[in-house]
OpenMM code with the backbone's topology and positions (N, CA, C; nanometers):
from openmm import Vec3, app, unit

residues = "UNK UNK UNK UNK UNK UNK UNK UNK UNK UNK UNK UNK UNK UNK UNK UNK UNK UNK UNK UNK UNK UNK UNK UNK UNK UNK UNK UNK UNK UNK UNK UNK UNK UNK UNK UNK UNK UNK UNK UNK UNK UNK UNK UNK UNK UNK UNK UNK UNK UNK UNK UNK UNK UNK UNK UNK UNK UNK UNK UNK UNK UNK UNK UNK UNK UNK UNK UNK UNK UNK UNK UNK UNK UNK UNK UNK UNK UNK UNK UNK UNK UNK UNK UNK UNK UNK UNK UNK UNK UNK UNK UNK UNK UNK UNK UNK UNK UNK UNK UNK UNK UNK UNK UNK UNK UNK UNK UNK UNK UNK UNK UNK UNK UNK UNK UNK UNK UNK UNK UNK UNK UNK UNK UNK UNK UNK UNK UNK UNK".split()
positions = [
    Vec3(7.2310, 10.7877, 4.4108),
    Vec3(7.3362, 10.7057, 4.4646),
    Vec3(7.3776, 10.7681, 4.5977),
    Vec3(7.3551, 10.7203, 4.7081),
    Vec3(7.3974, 10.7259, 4.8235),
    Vec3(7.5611, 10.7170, 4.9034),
    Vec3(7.6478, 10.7799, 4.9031),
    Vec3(7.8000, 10.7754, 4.9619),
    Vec3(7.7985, 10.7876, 5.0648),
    Vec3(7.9089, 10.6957, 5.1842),
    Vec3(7.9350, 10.7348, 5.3167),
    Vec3(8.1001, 10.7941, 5.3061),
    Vec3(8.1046, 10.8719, 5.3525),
    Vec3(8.2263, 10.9698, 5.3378),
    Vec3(8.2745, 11.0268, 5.4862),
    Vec3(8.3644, 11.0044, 5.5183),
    Vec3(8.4382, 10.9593, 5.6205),
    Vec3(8.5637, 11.1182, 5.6492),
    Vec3(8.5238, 11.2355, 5.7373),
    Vec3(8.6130, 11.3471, 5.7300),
    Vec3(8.6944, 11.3391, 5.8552),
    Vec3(8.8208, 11.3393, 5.9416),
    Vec3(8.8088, 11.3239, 6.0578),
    Vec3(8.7604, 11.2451, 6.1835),
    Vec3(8.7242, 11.1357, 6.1079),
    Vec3(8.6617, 11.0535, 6.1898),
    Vec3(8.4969, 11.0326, 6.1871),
    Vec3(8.4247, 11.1291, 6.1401),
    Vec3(8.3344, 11.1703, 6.1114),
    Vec3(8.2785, 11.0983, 5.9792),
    Vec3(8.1544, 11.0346, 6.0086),
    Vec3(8.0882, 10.9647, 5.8466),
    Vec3(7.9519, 11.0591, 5.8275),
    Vec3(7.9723, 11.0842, 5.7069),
    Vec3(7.8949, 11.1616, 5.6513),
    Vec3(7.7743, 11.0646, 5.5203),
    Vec3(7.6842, 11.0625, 5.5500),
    Vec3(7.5799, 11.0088, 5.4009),
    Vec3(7.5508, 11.0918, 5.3412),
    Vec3(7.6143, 11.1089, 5.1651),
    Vec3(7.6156, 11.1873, 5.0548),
    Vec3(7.5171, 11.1838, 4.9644),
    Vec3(7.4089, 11.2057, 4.9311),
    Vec3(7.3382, 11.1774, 4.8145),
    Vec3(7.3829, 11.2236, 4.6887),
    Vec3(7.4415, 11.1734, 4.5626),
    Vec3(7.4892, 11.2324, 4.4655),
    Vec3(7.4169, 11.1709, 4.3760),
    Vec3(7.4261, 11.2800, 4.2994),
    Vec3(7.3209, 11.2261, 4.1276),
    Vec3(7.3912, 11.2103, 4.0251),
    Vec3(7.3480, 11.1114, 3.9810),
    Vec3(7.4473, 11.1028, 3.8403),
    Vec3(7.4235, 11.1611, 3.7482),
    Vec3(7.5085, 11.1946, 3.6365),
    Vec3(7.4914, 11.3092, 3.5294),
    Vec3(7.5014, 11.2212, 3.4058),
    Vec3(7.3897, 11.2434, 3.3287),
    Vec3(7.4018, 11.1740, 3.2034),
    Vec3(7.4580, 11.2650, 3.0651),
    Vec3(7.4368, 11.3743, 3.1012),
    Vec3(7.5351, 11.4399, 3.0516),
    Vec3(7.5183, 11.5293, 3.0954),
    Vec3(7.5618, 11.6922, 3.0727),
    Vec3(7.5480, 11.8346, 3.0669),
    Vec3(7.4391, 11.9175, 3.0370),
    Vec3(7.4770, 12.0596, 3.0388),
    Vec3(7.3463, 12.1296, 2.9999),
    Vec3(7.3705, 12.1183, 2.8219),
    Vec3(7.5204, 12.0708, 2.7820),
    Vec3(7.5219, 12.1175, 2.6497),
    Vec3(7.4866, 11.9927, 2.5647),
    Vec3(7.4264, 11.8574, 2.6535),
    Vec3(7.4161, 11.7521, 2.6229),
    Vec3(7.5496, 11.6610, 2.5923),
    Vec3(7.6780, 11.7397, 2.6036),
    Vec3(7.8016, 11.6336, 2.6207),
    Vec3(7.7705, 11.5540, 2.7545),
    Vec3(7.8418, 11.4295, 2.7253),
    Vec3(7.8297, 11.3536, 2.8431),
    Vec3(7.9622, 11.4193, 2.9324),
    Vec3(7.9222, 11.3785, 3.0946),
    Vec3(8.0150, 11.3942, 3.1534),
    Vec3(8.1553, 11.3899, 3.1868),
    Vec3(8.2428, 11.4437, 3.1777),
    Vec3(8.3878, 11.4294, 3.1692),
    Vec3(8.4712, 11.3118, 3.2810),
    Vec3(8.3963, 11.2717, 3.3910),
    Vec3(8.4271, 11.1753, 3.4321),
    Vec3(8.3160, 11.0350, 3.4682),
    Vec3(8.2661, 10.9863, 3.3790),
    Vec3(8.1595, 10.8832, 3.3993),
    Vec3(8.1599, 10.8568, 3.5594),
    Vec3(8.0662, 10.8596, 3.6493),
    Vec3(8.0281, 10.7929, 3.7683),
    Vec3(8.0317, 10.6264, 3.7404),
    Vec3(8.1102, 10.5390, 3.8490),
    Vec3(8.1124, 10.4478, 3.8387),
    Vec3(8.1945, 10.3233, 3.7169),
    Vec3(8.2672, 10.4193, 3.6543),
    Vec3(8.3668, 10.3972, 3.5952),
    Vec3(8.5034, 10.3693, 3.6630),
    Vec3(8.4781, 10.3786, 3.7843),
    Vec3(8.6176, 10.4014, 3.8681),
    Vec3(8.5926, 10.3728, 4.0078),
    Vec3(8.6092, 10.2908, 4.0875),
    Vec3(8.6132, 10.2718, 4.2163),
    Vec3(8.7371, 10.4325, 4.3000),
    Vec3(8.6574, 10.5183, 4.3977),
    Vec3(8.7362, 10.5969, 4.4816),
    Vec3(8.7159, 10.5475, 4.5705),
    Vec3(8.8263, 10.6193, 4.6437),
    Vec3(8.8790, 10.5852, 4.7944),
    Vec3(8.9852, 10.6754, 4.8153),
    Vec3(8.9298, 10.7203, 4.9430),
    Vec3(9.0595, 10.8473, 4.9920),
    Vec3(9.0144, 10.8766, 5.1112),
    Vec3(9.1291, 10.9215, 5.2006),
    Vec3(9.0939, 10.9982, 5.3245),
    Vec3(9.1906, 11.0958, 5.3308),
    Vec3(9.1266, 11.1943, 5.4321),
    Vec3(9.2206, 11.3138, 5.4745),
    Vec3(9.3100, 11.2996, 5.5848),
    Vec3(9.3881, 11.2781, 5.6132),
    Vec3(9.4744, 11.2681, 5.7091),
    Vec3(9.5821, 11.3962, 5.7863),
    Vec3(9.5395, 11.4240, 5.8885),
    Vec3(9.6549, 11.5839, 5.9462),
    Vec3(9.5774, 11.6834, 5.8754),
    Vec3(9.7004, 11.8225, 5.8860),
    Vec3(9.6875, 11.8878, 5.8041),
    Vec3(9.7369, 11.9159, 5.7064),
    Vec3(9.7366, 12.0315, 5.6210),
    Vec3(9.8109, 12.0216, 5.4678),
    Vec3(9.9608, 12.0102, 5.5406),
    Vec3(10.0194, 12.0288, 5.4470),
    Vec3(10.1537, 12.0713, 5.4686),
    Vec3(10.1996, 12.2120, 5.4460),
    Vec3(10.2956, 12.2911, 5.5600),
    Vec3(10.3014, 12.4468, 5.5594),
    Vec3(10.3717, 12.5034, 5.4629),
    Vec3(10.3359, 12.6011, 5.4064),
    Vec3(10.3626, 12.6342, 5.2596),
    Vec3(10.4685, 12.7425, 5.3332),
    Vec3(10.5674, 12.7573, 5.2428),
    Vec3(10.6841, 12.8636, 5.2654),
    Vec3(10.6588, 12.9718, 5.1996),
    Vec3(10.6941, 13.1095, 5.3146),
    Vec3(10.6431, 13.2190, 5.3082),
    Vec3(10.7322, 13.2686, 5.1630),
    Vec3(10.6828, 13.3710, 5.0714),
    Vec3(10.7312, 13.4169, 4.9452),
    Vec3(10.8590, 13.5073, 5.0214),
    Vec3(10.9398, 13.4783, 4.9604),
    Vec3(11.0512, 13.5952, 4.9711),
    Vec3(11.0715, 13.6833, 4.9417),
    Vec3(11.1071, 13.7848, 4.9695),
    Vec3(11.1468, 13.9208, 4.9545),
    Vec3(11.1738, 13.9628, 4.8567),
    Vec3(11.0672, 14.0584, 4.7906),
    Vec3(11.0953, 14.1302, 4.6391),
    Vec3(11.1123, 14.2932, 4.7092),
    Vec3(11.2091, 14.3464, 4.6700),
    Vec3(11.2544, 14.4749, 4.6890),
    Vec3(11.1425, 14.5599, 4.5485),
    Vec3(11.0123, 14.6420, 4.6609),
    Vec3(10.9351, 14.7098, 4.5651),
    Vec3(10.9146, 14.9175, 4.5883),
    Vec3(10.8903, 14.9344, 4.4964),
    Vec3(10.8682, 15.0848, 4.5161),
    Vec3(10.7878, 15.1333, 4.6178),
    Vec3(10.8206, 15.2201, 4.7316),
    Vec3(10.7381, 15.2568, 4.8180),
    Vec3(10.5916, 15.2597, 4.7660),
    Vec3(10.4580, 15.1796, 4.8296),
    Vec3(10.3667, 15.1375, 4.7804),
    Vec3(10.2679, 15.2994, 4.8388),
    Vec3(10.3114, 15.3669, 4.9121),
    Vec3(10.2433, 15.5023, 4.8953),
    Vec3(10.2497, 15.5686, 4.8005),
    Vec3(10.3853, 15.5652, 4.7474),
    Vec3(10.3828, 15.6615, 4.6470),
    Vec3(10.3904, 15.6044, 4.5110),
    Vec3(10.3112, 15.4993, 4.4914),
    Vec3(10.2880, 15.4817, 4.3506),
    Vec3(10.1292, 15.4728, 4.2816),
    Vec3(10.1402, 15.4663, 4.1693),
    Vec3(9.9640, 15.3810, 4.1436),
    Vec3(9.9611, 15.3099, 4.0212),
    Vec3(9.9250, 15.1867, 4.0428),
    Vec3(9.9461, 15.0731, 3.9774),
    Vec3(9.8038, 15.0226, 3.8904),
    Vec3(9.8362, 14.9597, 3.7775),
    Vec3(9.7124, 14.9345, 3.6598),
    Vec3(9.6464, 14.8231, 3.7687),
    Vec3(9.4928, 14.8910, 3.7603),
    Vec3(9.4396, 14.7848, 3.7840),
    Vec3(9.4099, 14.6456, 3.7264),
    Vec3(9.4626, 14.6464, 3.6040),
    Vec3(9.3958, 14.5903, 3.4721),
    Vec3(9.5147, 14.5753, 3.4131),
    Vec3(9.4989, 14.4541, 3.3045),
    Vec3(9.5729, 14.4863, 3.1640),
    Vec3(9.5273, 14.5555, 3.0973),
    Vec3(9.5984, 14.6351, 3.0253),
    Vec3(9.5213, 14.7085, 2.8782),
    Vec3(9.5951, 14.7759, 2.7934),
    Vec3(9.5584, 14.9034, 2.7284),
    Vec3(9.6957, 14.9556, 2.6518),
    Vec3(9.5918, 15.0850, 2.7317),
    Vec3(9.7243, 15.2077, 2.7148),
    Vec3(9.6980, 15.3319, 2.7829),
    Vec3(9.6279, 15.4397, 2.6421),
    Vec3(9.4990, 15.4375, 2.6450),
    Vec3(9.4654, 15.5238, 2.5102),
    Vec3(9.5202, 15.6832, 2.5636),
    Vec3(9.4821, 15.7248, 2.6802),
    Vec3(9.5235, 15.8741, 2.6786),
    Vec3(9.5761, 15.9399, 2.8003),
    Vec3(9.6430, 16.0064, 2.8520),
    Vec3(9.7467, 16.0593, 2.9769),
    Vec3(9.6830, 16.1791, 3.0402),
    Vec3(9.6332, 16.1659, 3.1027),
    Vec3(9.5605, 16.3005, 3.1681),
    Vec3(9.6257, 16.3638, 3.2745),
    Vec3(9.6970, 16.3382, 3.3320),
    Vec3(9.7528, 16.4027, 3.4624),
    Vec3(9.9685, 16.3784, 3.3716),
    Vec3(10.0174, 16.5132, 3.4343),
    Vec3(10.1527, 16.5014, 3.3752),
    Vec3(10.2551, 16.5437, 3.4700),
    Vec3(10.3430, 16.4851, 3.4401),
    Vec3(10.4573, 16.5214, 3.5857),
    Vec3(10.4436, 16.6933, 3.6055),
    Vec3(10.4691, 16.6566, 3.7534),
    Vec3(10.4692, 16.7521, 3.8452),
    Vec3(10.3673, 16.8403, 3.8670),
    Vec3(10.2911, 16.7571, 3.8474),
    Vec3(10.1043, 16.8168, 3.8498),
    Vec3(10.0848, 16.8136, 4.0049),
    Vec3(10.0284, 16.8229, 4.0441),
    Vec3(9.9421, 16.8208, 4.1714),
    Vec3(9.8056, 16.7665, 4.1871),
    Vec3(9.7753, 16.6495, 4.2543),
    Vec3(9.7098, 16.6094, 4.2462),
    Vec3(9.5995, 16.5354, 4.3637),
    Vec3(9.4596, 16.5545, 4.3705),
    Vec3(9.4058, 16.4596, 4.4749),
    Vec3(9.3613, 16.3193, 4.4812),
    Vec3(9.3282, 16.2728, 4.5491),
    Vec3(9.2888, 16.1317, 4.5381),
    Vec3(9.1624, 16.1441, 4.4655),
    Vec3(9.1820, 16.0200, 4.3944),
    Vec3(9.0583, 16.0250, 4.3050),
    Vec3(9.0508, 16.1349, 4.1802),
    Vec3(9.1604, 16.2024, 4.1299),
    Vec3(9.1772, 16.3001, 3.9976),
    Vec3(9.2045, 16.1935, 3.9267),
    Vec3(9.1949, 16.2238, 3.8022),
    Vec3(9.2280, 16.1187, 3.7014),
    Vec3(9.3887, 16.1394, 3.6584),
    Vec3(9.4047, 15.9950, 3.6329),
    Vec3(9.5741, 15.9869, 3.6272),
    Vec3(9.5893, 15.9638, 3.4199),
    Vec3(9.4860, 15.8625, 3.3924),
    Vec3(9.4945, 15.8188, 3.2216),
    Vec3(9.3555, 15.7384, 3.1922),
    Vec3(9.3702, 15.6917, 3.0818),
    Vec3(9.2348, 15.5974, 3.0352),
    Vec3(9.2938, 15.4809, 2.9702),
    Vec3(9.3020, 15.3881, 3.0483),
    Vec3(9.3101, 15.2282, 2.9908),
    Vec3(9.1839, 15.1677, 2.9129),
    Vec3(9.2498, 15.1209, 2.7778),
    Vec3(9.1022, 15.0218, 2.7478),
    Vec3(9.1926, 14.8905, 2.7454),
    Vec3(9.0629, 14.8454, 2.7930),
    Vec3(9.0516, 14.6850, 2.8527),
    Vec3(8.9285, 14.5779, 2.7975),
    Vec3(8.9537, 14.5316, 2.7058),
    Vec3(8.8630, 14.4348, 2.6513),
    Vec3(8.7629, 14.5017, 2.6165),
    Vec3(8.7816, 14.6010, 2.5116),
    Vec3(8.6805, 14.6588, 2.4776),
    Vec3(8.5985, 14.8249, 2.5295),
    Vec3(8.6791, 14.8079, 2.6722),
    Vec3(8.6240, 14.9062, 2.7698),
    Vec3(8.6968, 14.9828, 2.8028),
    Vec3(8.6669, 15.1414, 2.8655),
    Vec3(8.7686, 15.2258, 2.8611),
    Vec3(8.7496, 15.2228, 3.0191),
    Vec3(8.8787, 15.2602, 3.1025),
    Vec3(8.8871, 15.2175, 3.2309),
    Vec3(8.9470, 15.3626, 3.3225),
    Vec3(8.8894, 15.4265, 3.3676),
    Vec3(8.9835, 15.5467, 3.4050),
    Vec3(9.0622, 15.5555, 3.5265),
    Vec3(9.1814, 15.5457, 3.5755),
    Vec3(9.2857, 15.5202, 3.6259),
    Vec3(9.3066, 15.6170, 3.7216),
    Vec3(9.2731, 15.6714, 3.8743),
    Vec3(9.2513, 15.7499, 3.9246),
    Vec3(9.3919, 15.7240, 4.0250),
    Vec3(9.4405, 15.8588, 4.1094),
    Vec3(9.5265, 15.9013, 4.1852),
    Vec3(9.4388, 15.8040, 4.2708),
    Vec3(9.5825, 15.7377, 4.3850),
    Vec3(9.5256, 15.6722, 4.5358),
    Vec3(9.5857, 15.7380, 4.6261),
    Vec3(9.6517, 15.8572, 4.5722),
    Vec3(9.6925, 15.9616, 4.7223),
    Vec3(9.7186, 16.0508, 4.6643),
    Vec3(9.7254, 16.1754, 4.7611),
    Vec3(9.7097, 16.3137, 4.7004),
    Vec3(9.8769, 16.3352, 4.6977),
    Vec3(9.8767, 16.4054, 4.5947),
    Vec3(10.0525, 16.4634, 4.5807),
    Vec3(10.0958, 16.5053, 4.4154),
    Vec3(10.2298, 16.5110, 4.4485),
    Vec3(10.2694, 16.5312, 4.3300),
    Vec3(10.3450, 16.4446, 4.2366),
    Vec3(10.2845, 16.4088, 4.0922),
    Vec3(10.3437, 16.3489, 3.9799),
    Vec3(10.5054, 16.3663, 3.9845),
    Vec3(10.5511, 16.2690, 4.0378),
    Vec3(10.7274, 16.2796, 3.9935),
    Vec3(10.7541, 16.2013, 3.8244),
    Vec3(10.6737, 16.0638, 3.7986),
    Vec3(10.7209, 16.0596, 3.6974),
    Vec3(10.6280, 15.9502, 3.5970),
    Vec3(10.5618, 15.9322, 3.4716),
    Vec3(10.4894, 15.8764, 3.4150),
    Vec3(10.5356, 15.7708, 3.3808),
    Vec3(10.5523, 15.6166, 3.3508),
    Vec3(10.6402, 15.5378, 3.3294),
    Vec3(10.5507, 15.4473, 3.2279),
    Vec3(10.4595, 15.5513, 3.1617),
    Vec3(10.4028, 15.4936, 3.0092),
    Vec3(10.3443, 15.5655, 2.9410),
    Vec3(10.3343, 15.5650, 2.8394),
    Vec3(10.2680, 15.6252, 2.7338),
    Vec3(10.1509, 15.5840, 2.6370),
    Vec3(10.0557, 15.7253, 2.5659),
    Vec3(9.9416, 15.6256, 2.4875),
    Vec3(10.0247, 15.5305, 2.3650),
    Vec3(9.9750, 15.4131, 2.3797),
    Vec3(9.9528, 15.3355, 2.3123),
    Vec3(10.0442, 15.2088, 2.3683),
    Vec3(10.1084, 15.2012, 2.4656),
    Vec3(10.1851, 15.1104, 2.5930),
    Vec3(10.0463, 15.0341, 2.5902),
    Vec3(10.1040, 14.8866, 2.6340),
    Vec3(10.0620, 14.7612, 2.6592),
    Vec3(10.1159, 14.7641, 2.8287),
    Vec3(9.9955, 14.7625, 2.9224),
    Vec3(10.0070, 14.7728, 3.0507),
    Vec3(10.0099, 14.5995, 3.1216),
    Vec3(10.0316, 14.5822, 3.2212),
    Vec3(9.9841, 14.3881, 3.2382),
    Vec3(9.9343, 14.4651, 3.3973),
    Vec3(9.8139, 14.3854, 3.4374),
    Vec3(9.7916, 14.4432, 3.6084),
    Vec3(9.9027, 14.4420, 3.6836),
    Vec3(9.8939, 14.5536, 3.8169),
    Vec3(9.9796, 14.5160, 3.9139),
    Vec3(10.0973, 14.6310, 3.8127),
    Vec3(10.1453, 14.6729, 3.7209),
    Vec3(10.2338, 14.7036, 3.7093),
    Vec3(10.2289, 14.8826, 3.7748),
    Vec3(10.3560, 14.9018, 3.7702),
    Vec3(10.3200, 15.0346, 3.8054),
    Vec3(10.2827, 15.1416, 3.7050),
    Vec3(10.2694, 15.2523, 3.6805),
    Vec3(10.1917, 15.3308, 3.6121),
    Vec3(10.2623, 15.4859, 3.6393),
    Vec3(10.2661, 15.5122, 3.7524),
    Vec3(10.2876, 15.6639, 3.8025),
    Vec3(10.3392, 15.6435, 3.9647),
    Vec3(10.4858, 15.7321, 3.9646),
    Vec3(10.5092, 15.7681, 4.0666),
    Vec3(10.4968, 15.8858, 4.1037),
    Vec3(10.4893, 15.8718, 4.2521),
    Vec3(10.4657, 15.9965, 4.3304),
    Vec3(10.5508, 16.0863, 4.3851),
    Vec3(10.5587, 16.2076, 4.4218),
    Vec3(10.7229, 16.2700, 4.4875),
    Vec3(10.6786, 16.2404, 4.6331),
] * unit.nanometer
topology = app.Topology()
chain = topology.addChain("A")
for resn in residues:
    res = topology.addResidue(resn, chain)
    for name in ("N", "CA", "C"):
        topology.addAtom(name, app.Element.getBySymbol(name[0]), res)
């Protein structure tokens, strides 16, 4: 089936194939030709408003789960000393154990979980002095 498709002013000829069903042999979720389309793009989107201001922990001195997971074990402990790339704990994550490394060299001010904590990504993990 052949489409002329129209971007900017611009016509484009589409060749599209119709699907009689899937690889799993379900038929397709939207039958071709079940439905007359029609649409154009017009301008541009519309400008999305910038996120506002979340007051966060100096982003040097922290290090944050990459991952969800729960914390099986704590390897590094306040007021350790530490380089980039020492190990901080061991997250498992779907099965997998994930090891959680320093992203700047310094010292452990304070651990803000423990083994067996339920982590969500993005959260923080360990601050730095």
């Amino acid at each position: 089936m052949k489409l002329n498709i129209t971007i900017d002013g611009k016509t484009y000829e589409v060749d599209v194939e119709v699907a009689e069903a899937d690889h799993a042999g379900l038929p397709p979720a939207y039958p071709i030709g079940s439905a007359r389309l029609a649409g154009s793009v017009v301008g541009s989107p519309a400008p999305v408003a910038a996120p506002s201001a979340v007051p966060v922990e100096n982003e040097a001195k922290v290090c944050r789960s990459p991952v969800s997971g729960i914390v099986v074990k704590l390897v590094a402990q306040p007021g350790q000393s530490l380089q980039v790339g020492d190990s901080l704990m061991v997250l498992e994550a779907m099965k997998m154990e994930t090891n959680i490394t320093a992203p700047v060299a310094g010292k452990v001010a304070t651990i803000k979980v423990k083994p067996g904590d339920t982590v969500q990504a993005d959260e923080v993990v360990v601050e730095f002095e």
